[in-house]
C-alpha positions as a printed NumPy array, in Angstrom:
array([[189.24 , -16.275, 361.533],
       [185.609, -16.232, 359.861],
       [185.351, -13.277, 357.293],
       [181.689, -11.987, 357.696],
       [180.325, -10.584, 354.198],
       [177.884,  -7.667, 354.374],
       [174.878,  -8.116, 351.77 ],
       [174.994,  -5.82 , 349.213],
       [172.195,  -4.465, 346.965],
       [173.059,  -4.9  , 343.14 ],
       [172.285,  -1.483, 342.727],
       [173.897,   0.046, 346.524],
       [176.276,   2.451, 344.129],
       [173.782,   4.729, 343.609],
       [173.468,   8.175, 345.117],
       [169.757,   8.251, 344.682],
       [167.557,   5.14 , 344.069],
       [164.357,   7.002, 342.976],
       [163.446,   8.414, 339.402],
       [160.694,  10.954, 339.974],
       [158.954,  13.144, 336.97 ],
       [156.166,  15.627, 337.371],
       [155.095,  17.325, 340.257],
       [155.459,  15.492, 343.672],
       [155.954,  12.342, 341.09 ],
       [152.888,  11.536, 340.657],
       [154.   ,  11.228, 337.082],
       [156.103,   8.798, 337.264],
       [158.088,   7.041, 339.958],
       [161.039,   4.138, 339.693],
       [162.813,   3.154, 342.942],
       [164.739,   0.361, 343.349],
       [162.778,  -2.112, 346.297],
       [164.659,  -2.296, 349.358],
       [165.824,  -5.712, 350.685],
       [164.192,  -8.642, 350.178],
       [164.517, -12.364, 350.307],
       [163.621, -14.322, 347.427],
       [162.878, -17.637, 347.01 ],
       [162.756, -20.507, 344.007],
       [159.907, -22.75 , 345.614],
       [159.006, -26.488, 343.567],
       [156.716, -28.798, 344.674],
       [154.631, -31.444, 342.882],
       [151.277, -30.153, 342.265],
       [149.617, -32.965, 343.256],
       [151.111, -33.36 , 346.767],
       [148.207, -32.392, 348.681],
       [150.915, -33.37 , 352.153],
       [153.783, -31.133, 350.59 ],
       [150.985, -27.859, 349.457],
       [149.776, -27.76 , 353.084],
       [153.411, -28.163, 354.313],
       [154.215, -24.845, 352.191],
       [150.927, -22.825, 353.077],
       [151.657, -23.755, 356.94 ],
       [155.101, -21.968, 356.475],
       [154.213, -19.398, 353.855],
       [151.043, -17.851, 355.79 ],
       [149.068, -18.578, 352.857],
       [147.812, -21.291, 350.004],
       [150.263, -21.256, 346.914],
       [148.614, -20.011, 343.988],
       [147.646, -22.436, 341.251],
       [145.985, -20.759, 338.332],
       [148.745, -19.606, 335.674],
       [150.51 , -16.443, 336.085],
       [148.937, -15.33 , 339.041],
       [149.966, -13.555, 342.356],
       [148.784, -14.02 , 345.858],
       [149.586, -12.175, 348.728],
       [151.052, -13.469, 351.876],
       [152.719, -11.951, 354.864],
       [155.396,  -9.577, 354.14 ],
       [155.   , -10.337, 350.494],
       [153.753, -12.373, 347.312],
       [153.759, -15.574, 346.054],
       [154.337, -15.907, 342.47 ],
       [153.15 , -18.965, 340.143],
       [156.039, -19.846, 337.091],
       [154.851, -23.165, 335.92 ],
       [153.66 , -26.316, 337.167],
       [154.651, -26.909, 340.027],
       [157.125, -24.019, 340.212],
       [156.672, -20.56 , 342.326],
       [158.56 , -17.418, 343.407],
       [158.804, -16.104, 347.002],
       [159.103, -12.595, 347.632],
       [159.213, -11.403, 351.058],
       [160.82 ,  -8.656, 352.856],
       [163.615,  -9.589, 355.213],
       [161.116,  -9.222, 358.3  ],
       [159.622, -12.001, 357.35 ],
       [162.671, -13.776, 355.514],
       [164.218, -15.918, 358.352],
       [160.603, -17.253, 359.544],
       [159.524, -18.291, 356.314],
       [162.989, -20.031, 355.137],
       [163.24 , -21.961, 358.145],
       [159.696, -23.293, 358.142],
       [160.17 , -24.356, 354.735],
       [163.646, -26.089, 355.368],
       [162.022, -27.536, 357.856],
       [158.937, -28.675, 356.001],
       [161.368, -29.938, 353.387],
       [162.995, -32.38 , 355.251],
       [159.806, -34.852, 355.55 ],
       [158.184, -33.234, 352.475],
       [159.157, -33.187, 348.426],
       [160.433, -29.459, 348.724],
       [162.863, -28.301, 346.704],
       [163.79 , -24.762, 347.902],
       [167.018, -22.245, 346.371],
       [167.525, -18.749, 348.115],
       [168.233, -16.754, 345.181],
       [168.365, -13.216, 346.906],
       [171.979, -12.012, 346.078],
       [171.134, -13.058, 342.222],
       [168.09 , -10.856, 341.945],
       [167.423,  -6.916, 342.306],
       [163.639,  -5.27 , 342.653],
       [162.115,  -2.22 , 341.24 ],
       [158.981,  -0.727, 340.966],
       [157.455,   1.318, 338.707],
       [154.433,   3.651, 339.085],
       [152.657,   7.122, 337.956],
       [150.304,   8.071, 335.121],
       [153.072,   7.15 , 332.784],
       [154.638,   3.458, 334.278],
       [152.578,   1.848, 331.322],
       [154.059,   4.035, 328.568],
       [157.598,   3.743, 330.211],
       [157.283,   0.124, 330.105],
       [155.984,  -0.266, 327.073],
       [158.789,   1.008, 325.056],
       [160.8  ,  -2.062, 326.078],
       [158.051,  -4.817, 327.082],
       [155.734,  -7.084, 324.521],
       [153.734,  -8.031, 327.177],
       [150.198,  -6.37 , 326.881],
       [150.017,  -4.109, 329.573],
       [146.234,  -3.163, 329.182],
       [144.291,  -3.38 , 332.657],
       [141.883,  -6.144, 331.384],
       [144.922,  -8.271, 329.889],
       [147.163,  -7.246, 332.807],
       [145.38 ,  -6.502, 336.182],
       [146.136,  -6.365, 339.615],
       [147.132,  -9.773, 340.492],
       [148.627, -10.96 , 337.662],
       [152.256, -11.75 , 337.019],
       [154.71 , -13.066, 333.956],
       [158.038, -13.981, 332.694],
       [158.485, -11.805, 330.385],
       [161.39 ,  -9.684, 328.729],
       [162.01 ,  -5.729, 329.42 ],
       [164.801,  -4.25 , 327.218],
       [166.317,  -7.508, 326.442],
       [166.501,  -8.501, 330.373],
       [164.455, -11.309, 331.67 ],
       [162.343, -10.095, 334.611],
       [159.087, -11.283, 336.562],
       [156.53 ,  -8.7  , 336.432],
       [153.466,  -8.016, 338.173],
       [150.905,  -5.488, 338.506],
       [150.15 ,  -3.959, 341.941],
       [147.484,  -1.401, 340.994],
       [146.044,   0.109, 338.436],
       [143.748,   2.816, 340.666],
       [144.629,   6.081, 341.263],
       [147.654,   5.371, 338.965],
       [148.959,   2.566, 338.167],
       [152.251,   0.366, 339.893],
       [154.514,  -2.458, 338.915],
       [157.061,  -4.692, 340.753],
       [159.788,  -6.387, 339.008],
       [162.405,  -8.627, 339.838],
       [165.499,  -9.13 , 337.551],
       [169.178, -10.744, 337.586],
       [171.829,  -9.162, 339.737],
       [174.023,  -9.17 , 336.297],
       [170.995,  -7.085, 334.362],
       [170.111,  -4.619, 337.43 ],
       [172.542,  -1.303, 336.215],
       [171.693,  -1.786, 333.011],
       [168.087,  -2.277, 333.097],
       [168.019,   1.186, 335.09 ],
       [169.915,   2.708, 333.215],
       [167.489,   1.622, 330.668],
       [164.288,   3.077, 332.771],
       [165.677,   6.56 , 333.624],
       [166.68 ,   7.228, 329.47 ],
       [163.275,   6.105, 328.386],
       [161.853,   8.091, 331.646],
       [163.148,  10.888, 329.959],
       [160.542,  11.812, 327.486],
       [158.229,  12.436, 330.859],
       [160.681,  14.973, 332.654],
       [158.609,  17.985, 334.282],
       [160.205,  20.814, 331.337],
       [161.361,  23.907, 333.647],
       [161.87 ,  27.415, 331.677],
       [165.457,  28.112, 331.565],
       [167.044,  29.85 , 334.276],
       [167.092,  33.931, 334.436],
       [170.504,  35.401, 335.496],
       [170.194,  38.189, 337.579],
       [171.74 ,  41.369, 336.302],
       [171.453,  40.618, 332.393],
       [169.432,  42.901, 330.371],
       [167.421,  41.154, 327.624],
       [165.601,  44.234, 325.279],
       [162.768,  44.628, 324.284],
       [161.599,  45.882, 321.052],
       [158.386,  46.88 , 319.908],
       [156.322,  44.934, 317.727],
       [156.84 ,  46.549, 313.74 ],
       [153.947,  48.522, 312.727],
       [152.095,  47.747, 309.723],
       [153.857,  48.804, 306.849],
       [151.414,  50.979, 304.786],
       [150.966,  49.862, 301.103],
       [152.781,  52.959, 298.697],
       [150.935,  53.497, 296.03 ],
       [153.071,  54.304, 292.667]])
């Protein structure tokens, strides 16, 4: 008898998969992504056959300029190096886009790993996603070093992720993909350091309980001797 094994997100334990500060969030927001597919892509730059082979079953041209994002149907396309890329789609579009490629693959030089169960998503976003990240990530975050459309390997609280900006207008938004092994601890990591953000509330009154008053001390009148 075949065993059938449910797919499970890294980070499925928890109650509530959204950090939100501030008032409706807009301060700052982390929520783990929901289910994805993603995909280690390698092809030889120079294989004019093999690029079209990929853009035919990605919906769109890889992209070829370092560290750069393009969009595609259902998700991005991520450049890692020469001749190296990252597939992110969600899982409507998962099964389309894996079998094309398999099937490009077979007359093409494709190389293509499905490395969803070994990676977890999160994004990041509010006024205060750039000071949140910052406190663990060397990367410059700065719009004009870091804008929309731009992606990198890079290392957030000792975990390697990939990390990309989404936006940057009204407030900015990050997307981040890191190791199944890495995911509870590198939220675990985001909600302390999303602490420092935390809407403060005045404590709570208890009904009933009598707190006095007393009147402010009058001036105490100098005595002369």
């Amino acid at each position: 008898m075949v065993e059938c094994i449910a797919r499970r997100s890294a980070l499925g334990h928890l109650a509530d998969p959204v950090i939100t500060h501030g008032v409706s969030g807009e301060t700052l927001r982390v929520a783990v992504r929901g289910e994805c597919s993603y995909l280690h892509l390698r092809v030889c730059a120079d294989d004019m056959q093999a690029l079209a082979a990929c853009e035919r079953a990605l919906g769109a041209a890889l992209p070829m300029r370092p560290n750069t994002i393009t969009p595609c149907p259902g998700g991005i396309l991520a450049w890692l190096g020469p001749g190296e890329w990252f597939v992110d789609v969600d899982l409507a579009h998962a099964d389309r886009v894996t079998t094309s490629l398999n099937e490009a693959s077979a007359s093409q030089l494709i190389a293509l790993a499905d490395v969803s169960d070994g990676r977890c998503g999160f994004e990041i976003g509010g006024k205060h996603a750039v000071d949140v990240l910052r406190k663990g990530c060397a990367q410059d975050l700065h719009p004009r070093r870091f804008a929309p459309g731009q992606c990198a390997r890079t290392a957030l609280a000792k975990a390697n992720v990939l990390l990309w900006s989404v936006r940057i207008d009204p407030d900015p938004l990050f997307q981040l993909v890191v190791d199944r092994s890495y995911a509870d601890y590198l939220w675990r990591w985001v909600g302390d350091a999303a602490l420092e953000f935390a809407q403060r509330r005045p404590p709570p009154s208890h009904p009933g309980m009598h707190h006095p008053t007393h009147p402010a001390p009058s001036s105490l009148q100098r005595r002369t001797p």
